[in-house]
N, C-alpha and C positions, 0 to 999 in steps of 0.2 A: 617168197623163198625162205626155207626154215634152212637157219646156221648149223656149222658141227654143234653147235656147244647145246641147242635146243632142242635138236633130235638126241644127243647120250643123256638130256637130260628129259627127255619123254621117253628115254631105257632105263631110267632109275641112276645113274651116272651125274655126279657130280666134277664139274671142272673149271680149271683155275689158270690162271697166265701170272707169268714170272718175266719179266723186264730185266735186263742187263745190257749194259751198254758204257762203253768208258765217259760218254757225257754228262750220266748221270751221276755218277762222281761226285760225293758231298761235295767235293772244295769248290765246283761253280756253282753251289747256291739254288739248284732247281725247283728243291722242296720249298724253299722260301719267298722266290717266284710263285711259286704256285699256292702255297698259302698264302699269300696277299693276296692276289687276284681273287682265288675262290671269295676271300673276306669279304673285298671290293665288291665281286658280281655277288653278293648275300646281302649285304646292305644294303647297297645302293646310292650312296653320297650323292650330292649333284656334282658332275651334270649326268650322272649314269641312270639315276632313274628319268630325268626328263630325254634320253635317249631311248629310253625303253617303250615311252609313248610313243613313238614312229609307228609301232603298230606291226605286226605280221613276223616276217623272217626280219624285215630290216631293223626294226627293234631288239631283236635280239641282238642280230650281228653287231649291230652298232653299239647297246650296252658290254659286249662282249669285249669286244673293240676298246673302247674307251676302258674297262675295268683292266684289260690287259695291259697297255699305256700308262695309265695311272702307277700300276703295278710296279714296271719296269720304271718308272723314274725314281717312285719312292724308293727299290731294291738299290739302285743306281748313287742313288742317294744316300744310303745306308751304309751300301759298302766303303763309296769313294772318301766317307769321313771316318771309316773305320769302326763303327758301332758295331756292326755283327748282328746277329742274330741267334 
């Protein structure tokens, strides 16, 4: 099943999505959430690559898992002593 966005763009159409939402709000920190984590699932530190060895979806989900976790403690970490980002 071909999407809106792959059929305007097999008419010569280009298109684009725009995100808003009060959540995303600098002051909770999301972008910085999520720049860690991408870091985390990039590298790979242990134990996130030896999750990755599971092999199939569950390798993924599980380094995904874990980079995400990692993420959130270090962020958690970060803010509750006031460092910033």
């Amino acid at each position: 099943m071909e999407t809106v966005a792959e059929t305007l763009k097999g008419a010569g159409f280009a298109t684009g999505a725009f995100v808003g939402a009060f959540v995303l709000d600098r002051r909770f920190g999301l972008e910085q959430g999520f720049l860690l984590f991408r870091t985390l699932d990039a590298i790979k530190p242990y134990p996130i690559w030896k999750l990755e060895r599971l092999g199939g979806a569950w390798g993924v989900m599980a380094d995904d898992l874990a980079a995400g976790l990692i993420a959130a403690v270090l962020l958690a970490t970060i803010l509750h002593f006031g460092f910033g980002m």
